[in-house]
Backbone bond lengths (Angstrom), bond angles and torsions (degrees), N, CA, C in turn:
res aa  C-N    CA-C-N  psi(-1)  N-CA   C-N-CA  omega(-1)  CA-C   N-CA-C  phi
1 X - - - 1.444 - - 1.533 109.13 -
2 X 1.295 102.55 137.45 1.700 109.26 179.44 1.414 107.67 -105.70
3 X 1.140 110.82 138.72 1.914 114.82 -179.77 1.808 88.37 -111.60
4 X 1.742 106.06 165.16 1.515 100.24 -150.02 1.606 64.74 -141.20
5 X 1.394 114.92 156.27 1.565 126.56 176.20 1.521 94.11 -138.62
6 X 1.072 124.95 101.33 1.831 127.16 151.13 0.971 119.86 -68.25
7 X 1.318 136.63 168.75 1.783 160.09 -173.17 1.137 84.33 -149.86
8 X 1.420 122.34 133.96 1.527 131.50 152.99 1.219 110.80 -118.31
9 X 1.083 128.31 51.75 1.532 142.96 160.40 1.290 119.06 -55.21
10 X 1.576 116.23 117.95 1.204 129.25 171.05 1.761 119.36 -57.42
11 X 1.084 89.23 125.29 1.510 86.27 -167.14 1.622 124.65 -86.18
12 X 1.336 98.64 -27.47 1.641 112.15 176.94 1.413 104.40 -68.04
13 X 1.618 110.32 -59.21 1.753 106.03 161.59 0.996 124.24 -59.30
14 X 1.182 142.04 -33.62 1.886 121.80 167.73 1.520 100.79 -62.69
15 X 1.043 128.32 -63.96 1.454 115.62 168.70 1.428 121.76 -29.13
16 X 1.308 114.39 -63.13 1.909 94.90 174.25 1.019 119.87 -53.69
17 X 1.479 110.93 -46.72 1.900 116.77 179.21 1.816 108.90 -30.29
18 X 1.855 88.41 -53.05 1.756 84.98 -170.76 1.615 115.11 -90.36
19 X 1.355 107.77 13.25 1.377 108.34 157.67 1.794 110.19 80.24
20 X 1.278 114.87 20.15 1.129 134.25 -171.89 1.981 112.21 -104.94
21 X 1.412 96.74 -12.87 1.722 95.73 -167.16 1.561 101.88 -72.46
22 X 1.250 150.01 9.87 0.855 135.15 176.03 1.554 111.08 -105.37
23 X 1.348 113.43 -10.83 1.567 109.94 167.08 1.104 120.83 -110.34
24 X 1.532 117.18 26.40 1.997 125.18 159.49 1.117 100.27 -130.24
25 X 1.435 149.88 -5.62 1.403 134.56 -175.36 1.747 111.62 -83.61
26 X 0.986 108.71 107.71 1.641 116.51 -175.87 1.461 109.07 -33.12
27 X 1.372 127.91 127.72 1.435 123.97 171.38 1.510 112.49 93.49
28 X 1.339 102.07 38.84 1.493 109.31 -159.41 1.855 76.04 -95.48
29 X 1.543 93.84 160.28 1.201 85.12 166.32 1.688 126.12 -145.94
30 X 1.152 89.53 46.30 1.514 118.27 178.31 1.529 105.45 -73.09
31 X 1.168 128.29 160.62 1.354 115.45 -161.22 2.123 108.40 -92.56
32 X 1.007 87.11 165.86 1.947 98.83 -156.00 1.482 99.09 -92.98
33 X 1.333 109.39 150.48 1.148 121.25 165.34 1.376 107.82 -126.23
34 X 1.202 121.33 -179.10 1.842 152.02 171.28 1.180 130.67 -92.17
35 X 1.191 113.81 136.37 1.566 107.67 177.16 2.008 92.51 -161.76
36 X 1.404 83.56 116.40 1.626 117.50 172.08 0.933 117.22 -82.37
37 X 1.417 137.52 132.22 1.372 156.13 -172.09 1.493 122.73 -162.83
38 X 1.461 94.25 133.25 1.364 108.01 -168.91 2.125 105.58 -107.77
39 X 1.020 93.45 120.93 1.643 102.45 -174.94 1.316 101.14 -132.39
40 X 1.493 110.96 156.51 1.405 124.60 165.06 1.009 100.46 -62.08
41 X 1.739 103.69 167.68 1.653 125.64 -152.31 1.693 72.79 -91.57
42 X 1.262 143.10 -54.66 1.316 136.36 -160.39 1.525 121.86 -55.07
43 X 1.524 117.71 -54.94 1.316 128.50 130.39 1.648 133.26 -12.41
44 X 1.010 98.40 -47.79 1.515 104.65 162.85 1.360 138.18 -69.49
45 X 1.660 77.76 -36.92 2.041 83.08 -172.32 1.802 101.10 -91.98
46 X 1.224 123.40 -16.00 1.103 133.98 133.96 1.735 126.86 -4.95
47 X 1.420 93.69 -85.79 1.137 129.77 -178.48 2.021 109.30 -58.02
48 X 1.282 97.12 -63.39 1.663 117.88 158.84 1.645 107.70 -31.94
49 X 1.664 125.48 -70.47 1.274 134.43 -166.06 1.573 89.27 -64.72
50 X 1.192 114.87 -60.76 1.800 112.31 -161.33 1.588 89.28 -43.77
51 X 1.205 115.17 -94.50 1.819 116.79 -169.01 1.391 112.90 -34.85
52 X 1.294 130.17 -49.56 1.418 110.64 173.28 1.877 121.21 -50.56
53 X 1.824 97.14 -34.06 1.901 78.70 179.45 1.539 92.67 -74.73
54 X 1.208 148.14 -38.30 1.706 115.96 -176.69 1.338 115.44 -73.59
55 X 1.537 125.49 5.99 1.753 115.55 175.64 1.430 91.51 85.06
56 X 0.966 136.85 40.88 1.487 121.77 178.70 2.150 104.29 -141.09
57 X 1.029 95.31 165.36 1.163 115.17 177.78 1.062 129.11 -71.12
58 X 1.166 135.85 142.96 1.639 135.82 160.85 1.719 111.55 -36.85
59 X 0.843 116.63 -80.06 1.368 129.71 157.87 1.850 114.20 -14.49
60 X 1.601 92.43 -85.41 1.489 94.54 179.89 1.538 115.74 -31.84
61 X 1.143 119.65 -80.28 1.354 170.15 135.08 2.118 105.69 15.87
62 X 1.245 112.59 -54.73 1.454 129.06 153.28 1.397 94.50 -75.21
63 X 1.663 157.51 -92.54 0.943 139.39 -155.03 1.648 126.15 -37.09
64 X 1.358 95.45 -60.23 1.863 104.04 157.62 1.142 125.93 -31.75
65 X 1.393 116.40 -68.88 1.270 129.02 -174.85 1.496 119.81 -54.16
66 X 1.835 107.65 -38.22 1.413 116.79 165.53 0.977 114.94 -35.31
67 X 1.825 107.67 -77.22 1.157 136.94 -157.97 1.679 125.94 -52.59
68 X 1.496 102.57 -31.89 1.208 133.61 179.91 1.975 90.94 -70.91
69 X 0.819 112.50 -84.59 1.672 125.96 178.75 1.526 96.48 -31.35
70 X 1.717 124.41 -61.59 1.473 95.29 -171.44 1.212 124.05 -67.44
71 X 1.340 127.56 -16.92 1.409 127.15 176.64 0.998 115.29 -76.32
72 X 1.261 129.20 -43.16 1.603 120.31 156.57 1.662 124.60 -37.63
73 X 1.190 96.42 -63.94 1.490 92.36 174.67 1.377 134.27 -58.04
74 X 1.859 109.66 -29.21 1.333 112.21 175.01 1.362 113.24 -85.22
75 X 1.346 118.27 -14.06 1.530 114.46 -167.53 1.075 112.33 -144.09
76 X 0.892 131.83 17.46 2.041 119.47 -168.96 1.908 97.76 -151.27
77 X 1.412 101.34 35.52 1.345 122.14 154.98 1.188 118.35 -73.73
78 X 1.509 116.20 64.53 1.334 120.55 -151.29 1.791 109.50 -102.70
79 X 1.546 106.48 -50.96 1.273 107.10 174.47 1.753 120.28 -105.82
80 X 0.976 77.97 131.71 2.139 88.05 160.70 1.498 130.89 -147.48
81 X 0.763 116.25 138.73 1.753 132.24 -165.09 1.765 93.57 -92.50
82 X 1.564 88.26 140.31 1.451 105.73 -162.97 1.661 93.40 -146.13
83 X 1.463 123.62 125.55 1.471 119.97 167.39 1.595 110.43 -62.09
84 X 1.253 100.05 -178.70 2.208 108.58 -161.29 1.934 99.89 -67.97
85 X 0.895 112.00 -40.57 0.973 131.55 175.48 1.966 126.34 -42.71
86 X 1.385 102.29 -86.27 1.334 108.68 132.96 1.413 139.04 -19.15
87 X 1.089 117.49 -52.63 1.679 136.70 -142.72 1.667 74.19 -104.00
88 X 1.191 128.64 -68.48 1.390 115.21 169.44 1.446 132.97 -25.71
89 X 1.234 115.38 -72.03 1.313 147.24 171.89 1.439 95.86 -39.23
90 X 1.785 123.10 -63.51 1.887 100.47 179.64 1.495 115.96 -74.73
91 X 1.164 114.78 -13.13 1.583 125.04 166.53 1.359 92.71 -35.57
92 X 1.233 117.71 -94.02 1.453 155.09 -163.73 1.970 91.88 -33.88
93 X 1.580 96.64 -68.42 1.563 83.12 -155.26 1.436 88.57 -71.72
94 X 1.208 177.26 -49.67 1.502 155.84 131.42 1.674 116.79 9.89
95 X 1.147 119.58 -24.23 1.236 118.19 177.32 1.535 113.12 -88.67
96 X 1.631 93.25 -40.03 1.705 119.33 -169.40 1.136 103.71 -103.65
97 X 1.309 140.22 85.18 1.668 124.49 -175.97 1.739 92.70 -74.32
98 X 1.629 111.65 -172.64 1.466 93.99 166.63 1.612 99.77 -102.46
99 X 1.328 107.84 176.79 1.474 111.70 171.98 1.356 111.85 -67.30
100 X 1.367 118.97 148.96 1.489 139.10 168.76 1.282 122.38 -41.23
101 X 1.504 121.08 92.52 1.721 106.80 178.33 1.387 101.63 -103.69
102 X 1.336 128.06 -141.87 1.572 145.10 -142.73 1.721 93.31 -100.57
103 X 1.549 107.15 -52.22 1.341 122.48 -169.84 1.520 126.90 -59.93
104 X 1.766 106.47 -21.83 1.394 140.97 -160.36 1.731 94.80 -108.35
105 X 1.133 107.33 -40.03 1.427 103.61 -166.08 1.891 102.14 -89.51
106 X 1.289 112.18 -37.74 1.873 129.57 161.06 1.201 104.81 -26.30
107 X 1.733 113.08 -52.90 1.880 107.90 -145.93 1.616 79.15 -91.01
108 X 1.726 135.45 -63.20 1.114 138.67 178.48 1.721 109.18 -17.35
109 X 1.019 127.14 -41.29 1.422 128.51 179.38 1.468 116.79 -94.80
110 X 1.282 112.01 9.95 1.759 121.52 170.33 1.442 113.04 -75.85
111 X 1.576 123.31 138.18 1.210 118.70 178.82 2.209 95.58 -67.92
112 X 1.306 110.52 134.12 1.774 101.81 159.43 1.690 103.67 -60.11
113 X 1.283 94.16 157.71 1.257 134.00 -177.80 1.387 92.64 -63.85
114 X 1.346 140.70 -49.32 1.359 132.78 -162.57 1.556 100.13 -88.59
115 X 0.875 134.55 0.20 1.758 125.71 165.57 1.313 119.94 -117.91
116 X 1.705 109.13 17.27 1.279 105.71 156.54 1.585 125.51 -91.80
């Protein structure tokens, strides 16, 4: 038997938290950059048919699709399957954090990475 642990973490708010929502929110208008890529001609026309059935662009259409994918991957790491065993064991240390030493209290007083 597999036990399943979710996070239902808001994703737009962890994103503001980390100070990042202004470089995935569509219509941003901070200034643009480029990104070159070389794909098969098959891949392409691929890519071409997909965006034409939504009315959308090559462009659009690859940007979306990115964008959609990195947020998934950075943030909406929500579920994972863990045997009884396991699934116990982070129970536990979630129940039991350890006590506060020097090393715990060090990083606690670090500026995050997103407000530097």
């Amino acid at each position: 038997m597999t036990n399943w642990c979710i996070d239902t973490v808001d994703t737009q708010a962890h994103l503001r938290c980390m100070g990042h929502v202004s470089n995935i929110v569509p219509g941003n208008t901070e200034a643009k950059g480029s990104i070159n890529l070389r794909i098969d001609a098959g891949v392409r026309q691929l890519i071409d048919e997909a965006a034409a059935v939504l009315g959308k662009t090559r462009t659009e259409f690859m940007v979306e699709s990115a964008r959609r994918e990195a947020i998934d991957v950075l943030l909406d790491q929500r579920l994972f399957a863990l045997d009884p065993e396991r699934f116990d064991a982070f129970m536990n240390a979630l129940d039991n954090p350890p006590a506060s030493g020097p090393k715990l209290r060090a990083l606690m007083q670090r500026v995050p990475a997103w407000e530097k």
